[in-house]
C-alpha positions in Angstrom: -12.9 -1.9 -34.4 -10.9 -5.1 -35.4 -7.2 -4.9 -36.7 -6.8 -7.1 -39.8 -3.7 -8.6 -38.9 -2.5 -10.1 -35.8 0.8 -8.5 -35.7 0.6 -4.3 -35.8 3.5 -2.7 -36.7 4.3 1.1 -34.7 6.2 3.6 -36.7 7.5 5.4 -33.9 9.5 8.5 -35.6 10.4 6.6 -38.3 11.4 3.9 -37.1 9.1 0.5 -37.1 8.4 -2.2 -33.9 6.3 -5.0 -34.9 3.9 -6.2 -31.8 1.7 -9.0 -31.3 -1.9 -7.6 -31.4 -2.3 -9.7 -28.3 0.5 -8.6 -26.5 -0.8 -4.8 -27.1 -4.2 -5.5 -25.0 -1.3 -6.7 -22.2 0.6 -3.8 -22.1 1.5 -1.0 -19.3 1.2 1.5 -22.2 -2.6 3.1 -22.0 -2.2 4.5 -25.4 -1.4 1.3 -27.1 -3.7 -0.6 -24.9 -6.5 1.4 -25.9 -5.8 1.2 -29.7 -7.5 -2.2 -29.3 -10.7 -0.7 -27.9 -11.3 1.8 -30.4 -15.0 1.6 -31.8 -13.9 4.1 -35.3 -10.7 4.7 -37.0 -11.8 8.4 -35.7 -11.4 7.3 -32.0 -7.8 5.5 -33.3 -7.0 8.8 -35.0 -7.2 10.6 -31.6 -4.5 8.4 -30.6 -2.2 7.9 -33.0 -1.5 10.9 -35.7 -2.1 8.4 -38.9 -2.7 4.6 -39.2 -2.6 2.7 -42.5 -5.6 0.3 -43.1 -3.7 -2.4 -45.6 -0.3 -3.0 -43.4 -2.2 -2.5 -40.1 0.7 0.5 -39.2 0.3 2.8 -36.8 2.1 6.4 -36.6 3.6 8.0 -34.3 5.2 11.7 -34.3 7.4 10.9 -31.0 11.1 10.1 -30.2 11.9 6.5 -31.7 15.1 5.9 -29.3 12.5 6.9 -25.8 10.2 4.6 -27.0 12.6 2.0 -28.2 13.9 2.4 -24.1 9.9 2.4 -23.1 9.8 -1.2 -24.8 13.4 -2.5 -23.3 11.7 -1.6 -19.9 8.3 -3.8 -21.0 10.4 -6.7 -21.8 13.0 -6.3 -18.8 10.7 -4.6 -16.2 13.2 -2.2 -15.9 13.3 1.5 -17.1 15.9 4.3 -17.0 16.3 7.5 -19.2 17.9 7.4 -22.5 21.5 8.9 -22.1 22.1 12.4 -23.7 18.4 13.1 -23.4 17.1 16.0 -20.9 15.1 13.9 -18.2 12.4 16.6 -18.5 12.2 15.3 -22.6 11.9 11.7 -21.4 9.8 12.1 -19.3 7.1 13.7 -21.5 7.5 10.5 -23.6 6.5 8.7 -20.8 3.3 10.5 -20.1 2.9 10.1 -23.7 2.8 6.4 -23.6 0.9 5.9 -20.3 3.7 5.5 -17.8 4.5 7.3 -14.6 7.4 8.3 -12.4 7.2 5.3 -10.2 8.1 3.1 -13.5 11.9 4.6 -13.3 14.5 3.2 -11.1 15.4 4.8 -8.2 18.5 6.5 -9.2 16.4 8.3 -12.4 13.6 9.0 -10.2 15.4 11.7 -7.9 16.9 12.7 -11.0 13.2 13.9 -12.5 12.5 14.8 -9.3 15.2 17.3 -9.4 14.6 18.7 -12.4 10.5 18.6 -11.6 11.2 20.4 -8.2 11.6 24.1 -10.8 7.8 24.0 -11.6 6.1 20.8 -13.0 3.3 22.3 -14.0 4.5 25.1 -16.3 6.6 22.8 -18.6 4.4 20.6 -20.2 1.4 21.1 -22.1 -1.8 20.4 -21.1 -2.2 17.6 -23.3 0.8 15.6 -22.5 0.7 16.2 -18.6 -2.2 14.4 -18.5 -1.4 11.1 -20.1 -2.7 9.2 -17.4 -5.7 10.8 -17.3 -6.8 10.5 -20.7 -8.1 6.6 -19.6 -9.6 8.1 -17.0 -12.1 10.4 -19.6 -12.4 7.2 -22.1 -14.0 5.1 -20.3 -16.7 5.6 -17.0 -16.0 2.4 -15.0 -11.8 3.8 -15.1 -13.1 7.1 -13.8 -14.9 5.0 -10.9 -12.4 2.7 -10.3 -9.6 5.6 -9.7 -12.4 8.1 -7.5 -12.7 5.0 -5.0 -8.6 3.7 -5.5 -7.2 6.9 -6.1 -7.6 9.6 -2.8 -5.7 12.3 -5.0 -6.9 12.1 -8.6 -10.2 14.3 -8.3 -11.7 16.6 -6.1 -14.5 14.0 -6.0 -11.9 11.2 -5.1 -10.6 13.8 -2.2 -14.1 14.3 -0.6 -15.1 10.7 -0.8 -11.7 9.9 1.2 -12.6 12.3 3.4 -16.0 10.9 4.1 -14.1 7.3 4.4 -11.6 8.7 6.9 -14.9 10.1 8.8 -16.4 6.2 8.9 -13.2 5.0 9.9 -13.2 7.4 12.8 -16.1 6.7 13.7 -16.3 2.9 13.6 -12.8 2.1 15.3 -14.1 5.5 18.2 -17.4 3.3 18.7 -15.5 0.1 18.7 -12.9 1.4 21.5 -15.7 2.8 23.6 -18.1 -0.1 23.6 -15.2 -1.8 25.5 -15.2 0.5 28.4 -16.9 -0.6 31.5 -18.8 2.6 32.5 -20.1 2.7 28.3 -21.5 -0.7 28.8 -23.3 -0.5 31.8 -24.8 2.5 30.7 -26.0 0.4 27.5 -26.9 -2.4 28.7 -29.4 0.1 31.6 -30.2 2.6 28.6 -32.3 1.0 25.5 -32.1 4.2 23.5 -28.1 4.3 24.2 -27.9 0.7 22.6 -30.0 1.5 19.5 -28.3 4.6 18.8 -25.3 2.9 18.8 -26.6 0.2 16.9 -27.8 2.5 14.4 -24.1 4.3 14.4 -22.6 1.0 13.7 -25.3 0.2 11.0 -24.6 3.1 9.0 -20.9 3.1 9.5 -21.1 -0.6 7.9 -23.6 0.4 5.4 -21.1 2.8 3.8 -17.9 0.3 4.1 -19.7 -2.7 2.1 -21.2 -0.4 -0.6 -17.2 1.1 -0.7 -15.8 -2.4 -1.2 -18.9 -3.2 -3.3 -17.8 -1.0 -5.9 -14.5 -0.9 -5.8 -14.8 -5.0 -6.8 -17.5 -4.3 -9.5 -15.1 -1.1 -10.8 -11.8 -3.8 -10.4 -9.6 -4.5 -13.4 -8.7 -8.4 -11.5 -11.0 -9.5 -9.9 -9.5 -11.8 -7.9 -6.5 -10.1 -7.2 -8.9 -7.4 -5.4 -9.8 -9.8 -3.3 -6.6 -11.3 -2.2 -5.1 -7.8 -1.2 -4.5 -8.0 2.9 -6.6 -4.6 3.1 -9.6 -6.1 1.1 -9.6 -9.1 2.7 -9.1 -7.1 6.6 -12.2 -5.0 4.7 -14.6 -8.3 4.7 -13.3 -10.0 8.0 -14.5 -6.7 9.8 -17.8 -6.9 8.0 -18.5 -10.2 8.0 -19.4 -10.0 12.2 -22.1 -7.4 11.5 -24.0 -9.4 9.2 -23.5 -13.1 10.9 -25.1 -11.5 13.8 -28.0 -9.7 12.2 -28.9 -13.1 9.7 -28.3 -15.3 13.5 -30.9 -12.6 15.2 -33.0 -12.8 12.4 -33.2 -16.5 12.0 -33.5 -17.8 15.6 -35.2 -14.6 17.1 -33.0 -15.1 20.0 -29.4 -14.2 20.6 -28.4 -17.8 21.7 -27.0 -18.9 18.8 -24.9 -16.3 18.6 -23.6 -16.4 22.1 -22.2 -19.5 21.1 -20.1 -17.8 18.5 -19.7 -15.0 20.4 -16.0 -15.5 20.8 -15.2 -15.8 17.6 -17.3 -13.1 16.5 -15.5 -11.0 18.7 -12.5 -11.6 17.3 -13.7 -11.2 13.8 -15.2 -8.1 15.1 -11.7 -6.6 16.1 -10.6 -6.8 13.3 -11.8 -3.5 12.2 -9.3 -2.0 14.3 -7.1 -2.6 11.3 -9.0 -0.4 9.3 -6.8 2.3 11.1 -4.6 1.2 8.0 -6.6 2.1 5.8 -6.0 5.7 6.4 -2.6 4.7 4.8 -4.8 5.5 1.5 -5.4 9.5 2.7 -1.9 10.2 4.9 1.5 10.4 3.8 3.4 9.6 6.6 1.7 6.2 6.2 2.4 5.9 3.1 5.7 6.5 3.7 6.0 4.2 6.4 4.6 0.9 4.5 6.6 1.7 1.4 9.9 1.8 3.2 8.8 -1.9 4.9 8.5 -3.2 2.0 11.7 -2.0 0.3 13.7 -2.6 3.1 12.3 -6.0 4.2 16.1 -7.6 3.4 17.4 -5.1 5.9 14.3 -6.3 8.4 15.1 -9.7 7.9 19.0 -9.2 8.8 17.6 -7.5 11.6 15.6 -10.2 12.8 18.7 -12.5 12.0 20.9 -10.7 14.2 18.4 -10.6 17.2 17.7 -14.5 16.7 21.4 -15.5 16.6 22.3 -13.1 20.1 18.8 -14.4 21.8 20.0 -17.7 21.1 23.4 -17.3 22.6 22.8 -14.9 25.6 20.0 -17.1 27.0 21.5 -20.2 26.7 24.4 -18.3 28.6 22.0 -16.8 30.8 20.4 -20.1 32.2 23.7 -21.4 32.2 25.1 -19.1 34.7 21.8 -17.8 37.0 20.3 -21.8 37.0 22.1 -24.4 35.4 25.0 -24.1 38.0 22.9 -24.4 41.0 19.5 -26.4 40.3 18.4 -26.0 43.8 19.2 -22.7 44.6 19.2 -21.1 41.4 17.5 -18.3 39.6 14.2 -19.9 39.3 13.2 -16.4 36.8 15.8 -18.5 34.2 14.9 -22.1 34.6 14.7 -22.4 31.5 15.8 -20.9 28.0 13.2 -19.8 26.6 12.4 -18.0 30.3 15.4 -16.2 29.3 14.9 -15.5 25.9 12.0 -12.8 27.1 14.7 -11.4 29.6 17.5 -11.0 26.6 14.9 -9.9 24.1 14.0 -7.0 26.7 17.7 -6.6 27.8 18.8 -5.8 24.2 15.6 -3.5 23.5 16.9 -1.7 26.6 13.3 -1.6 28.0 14.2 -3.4 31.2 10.6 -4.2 33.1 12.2 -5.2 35.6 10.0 -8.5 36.0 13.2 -10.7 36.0 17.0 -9.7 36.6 20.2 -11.5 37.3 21.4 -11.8 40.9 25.2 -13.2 39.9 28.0 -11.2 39.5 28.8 -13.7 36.2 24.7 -12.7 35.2 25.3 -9.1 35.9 28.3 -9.0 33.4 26.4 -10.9 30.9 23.5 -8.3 31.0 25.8 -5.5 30.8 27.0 -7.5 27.7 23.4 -8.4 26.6 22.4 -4.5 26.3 25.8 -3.3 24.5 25.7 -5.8 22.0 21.6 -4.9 21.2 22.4 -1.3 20.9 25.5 -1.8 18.2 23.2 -4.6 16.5 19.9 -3.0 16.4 22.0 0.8 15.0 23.6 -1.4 12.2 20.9 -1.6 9.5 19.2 1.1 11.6 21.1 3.1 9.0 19.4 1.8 5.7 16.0 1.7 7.1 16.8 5.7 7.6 18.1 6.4 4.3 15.8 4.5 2.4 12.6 6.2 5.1 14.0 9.4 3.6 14.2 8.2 0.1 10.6 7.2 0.4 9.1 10.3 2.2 10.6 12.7 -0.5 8.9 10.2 -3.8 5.8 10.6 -2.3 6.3 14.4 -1.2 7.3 15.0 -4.6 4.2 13.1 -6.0 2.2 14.4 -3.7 2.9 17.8 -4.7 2.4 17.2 -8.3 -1.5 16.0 -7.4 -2.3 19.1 -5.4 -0.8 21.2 -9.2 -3.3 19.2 -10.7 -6.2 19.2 -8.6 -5.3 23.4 -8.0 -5.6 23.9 -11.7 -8.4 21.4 -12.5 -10.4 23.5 -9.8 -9.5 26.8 -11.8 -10.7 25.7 -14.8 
């Protein structure tokens, strides 16, 4: 269905915002979004409550000043609830529209969380507490897209990440034992040992390249899909298998591949990253990446701090256990960065033991060395903590929320 105009004008409770047809298509807001891919002013009718032909105006029976906040957050990217307005009312709005929790700022997300934390699924209806979903239903390839991407949004999506997490097992267990000594000798002695576990590692692929198959064919970017690190670990991992099969293939022999066999190997190792993957299917994972990322100021000043006392203490170091006595010396410090490992493993308080002053003046300076790691390592310690917490009860919270869902779609 085409609009006749290019701008369309929302009546949201009364009140009118005029939008770029355009800008609609671009929009975070499903329900406006998927105005412009109505095929019958009955499908538009099911989204809107009344739409008027000759001033291309849409209608809406919602809360003009929530939406009016919804659109401040689309132009400013960011999105907090409208004061004097119950959270739990907002956030209906929001489902409404096509948005989710994680849209709000921090501060307003514990907030709903607190007022969620009563009994989520009792307070809204049926029809509004599943705004998200509603794009799901509309169209097939969404429905795909979010079974693969999405562990917790079906049952189907569930038992799919289940069978991933099996694969993943079962790849990186094969991987780990085909590097013991014992495994390989019995291989390379046992023909039907190799092929079984050539056929283990067949299927295993087999399953991860029609996974990342369609989850690029069922992709909303294309290319953004395959610049994420995980997609890109994905194909490295792959790749191996299939070199080596075409190499086999094509020569008939495995000297071609020998020749590469170094760099396969590498290449091959990389599905030992695939462990991350289960970062998709376990919360403490989840938690654990989210937390990196919001802290990565707090890392950095971390990584600051250990630069700037490496720097000093094994310059001191060298100083004072070799620099003073070239003959004689320390020959564990002859240089700084010799001494950089020992400070970096001073500070750490791991002490291997592999290198140690012998001075009195070194001694001193390694009592100093660990002290000042412990009192600069605790210092943003404390933020990585409070935001780790932070993190772990978002995702709880959300977490919780999909297993209402999934309990009651499974009632049904």
């Amino acid at each position: 269905m085409k609009f006749s105009s290019k701008l369309c004008i929302l009546n949201v409770g009364g009140r009118r915002f005029s939008v770029p047809a355009e800008l609609m298509k671009r929009l975070p807001l499903s329900r406006l979004s998927r105005l412009q891919r109505c095929g019958s002013e009955r499908e538009l009718l099911e989204l809107c409550d009344d739409y008027d032909r000759d001033r291309n105006e849409f209608f809406f029976d919602r809360h003009s000043e929530a939406f009016n906040f919804i659109m401040l957050y689309i132009q400013h990217g960011r999105l907090r609830f409208v004061p004097q307005m119950c959270e739990l009312s907002f956030y209906n709005e929001m489902l409404y529209w096509g948005l989710e929790s994680s849209d709000l700022q921090p501060c307003c997300q514990r907030r709903l969380d607190d007022r969620l934390s009563d009994g989520f699924v009792h307070f809204f209806p049926e029809t509004e507490q599943r705004g998200l979903e509603e794009v799901a239903q509309s169209c097939w390839m969404e429905t795909l897209r979010r079974t693969f991407e999405e562990p917790t949004s079906s049952l189907l999506a569930r038992l799919l990440a289940s069978v991933s997490v099996l694969f993943v097992v079962v790849s990186i267990g094969m991987l780990c034992a085909s590097t013991l000594p014992d495994w390989r000798g019995t291989a390379a002695d046992n023909a039907s040992v190799e092929e079984e576990m050539w056929i283990i590692e067949a299927v295993c692929i087999a399953w991860f390249s029609m996974e990342c198959l369609i989850r690029f064919l069922v992709s909303q970017d294309k290319c953004e899909f395959v610049c994420r690190p995980l997609n890109i670990i994905d194909l490295l991992a792959i790749m191996p298998y299939y070199i080596s099969v075409t190499t086999t293939m094509l020569t008939g022999e495995n000297s071609q591949l020998q020749r590469a066999g170094v760099l396969l190997r590498v290449l091959r190792m990389m599905r030992i990253f695939w462990v991350i993957k289960l970062a998709r299917h376990f919360l403490g994972l989840q938690t654990l990446g989210l937390t990196l990322r919001r802290c990565y100021r707090e890392m950095v000043m971390l990584l600051v701090f250990i630069c700037v006392a490496m720097a000093i203490f094994s310059a001191m170091a060298q100083l004072l256990e070799h620099g003073l006595d070239l003959e004689g010396g320390n020959q564990d410090y002859a240089s700084i960065p010799a001494a950089c490992w020992w400070v970096i493993i001073s500070m750490t308080t791991v002490g291997y033991g592999d290198m140690y002053p012998v001075t009195v003046a070194g001694r001193v300076l390694g009592g100093l060395c660990v002290v000042s790691g412990i009192v600069l390592l605790a210092l943003p310690i404390t933020f990585i903590y409070h935001s780790f917490v932070q993190c772990y009860y978002e995702l709880k919270v959300r977490s919780t929320r999909c297993n209402h869902r999934l309990s009651a779609e499974f009632t049904q």
